[in-house]
Legacy VTK file of the C-alpha trace (Angstrom):
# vtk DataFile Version 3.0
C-alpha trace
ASCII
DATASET POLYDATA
POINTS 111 float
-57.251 -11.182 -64.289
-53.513 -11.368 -65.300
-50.937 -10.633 -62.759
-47.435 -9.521 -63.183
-46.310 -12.603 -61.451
-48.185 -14.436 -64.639
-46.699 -12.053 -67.655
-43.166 -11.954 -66.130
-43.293 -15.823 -65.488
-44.068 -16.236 -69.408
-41.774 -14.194 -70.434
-38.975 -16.034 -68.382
-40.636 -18.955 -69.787
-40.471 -17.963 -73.565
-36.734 -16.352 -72.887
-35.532 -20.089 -71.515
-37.252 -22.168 -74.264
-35.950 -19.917 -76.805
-32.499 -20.198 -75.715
-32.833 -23.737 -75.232
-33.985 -24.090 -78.510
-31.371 -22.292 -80.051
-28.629 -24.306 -78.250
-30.041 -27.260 -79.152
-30.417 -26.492 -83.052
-26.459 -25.501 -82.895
-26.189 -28.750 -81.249
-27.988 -30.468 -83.951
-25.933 -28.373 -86.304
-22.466 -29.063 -85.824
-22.550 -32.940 -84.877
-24.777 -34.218 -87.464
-23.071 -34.306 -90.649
-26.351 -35.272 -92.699
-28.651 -33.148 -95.079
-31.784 -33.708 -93.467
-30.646 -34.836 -89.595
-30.733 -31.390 -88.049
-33.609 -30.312 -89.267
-35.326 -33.605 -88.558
-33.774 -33.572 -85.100
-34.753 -30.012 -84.394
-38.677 -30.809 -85.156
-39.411 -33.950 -82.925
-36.949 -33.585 -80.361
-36.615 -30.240 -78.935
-40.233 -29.838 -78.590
-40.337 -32.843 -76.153
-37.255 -31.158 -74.439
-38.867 -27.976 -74.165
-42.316 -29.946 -72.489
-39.680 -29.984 -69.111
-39.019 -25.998 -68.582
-42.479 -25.176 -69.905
-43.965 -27.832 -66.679
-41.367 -26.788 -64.131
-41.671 -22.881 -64.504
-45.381 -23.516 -64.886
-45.938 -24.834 -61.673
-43.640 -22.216 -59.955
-45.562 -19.421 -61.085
-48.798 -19.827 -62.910
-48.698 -18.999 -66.780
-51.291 -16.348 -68.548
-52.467 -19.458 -70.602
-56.269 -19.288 -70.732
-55.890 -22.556 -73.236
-54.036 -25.389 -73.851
-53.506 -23.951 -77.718
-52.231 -21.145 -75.973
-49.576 -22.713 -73.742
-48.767 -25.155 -76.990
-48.559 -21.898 -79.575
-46.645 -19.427 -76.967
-44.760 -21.676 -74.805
-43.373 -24.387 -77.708
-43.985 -22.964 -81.190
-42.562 -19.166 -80.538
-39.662 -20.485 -78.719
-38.829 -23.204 -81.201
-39.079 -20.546 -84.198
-37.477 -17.947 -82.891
-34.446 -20.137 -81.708
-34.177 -21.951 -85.027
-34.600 -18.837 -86.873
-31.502 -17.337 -84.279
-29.599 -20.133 -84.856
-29.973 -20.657 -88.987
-30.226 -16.917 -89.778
-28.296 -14.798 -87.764
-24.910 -17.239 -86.371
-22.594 -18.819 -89.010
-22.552 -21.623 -90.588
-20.817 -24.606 -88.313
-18.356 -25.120 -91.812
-17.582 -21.393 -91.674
-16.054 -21.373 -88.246
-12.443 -21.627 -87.887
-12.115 -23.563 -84.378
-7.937 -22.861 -82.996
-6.122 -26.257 -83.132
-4.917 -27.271 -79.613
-1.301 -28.432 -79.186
-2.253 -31.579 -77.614
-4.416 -32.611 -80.293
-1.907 -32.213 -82.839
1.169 -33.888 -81.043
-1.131 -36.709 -79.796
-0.430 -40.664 -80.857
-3.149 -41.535 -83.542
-4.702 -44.657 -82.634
LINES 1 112
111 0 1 2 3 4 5 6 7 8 9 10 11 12 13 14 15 16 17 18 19 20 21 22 23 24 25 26 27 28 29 30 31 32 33 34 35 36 37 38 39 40 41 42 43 44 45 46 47 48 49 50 51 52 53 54 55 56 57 58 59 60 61 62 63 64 65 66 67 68 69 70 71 72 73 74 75 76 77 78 79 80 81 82 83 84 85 86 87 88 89 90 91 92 93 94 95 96 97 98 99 100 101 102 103 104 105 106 107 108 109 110
């Protein structure tokens, strides 16, 4: 039987990895000035970031998961699409951002 314990822990779970996901793909984003190397970047390396929430949350409170497909699909492959899809679809564009220029940085000796 599934407790509430179980179904709020997943959805703290899912919530974390989603935002870590997304943080990481702006990451990826704005200081990798290659084609490919974000989305490359994205694919193999945040899932193996993601493995460390997903174990520590899931030995604090024990996840719904009745397989390990499950806990891969839910856990890793919603959070990971739905924080790519955040990140790509719904901020700007890291080229379309207009960052303020700091006083320091323009009054500072080139070197």
């Amino acid at each position: 039987m599934v407790s509430l314990a179980g179904v709020v822990g997943t959805l703290v779970l899912v919530g974390l990895n989603t935002a870590i996901a997304a943080l990481l793909t702006r990451f990826f984003r704005v200081r990798l000035d290659t084609r490919w190397g974000p989305v490359v970047f994205t694919l193999f390396i945040t899932p193996v970031v993601l493995i460390a929430p997903t174990l520590l949350l899931g030995s604090v409170v024990p996840p719904v998961f009745e397989s390990p497909a499950a806990l891969i699909a839910i856990a890793l492959l919603l959070p990971l699409t739905m924080g790519v899809a955040f990140d790509y679809l719904w901020m700007p564009s890291p080229d379309e951002v207009d960052l303020p220029t700091d006083y320091r940085q323009e009054n500072s000796p080139r070197r």
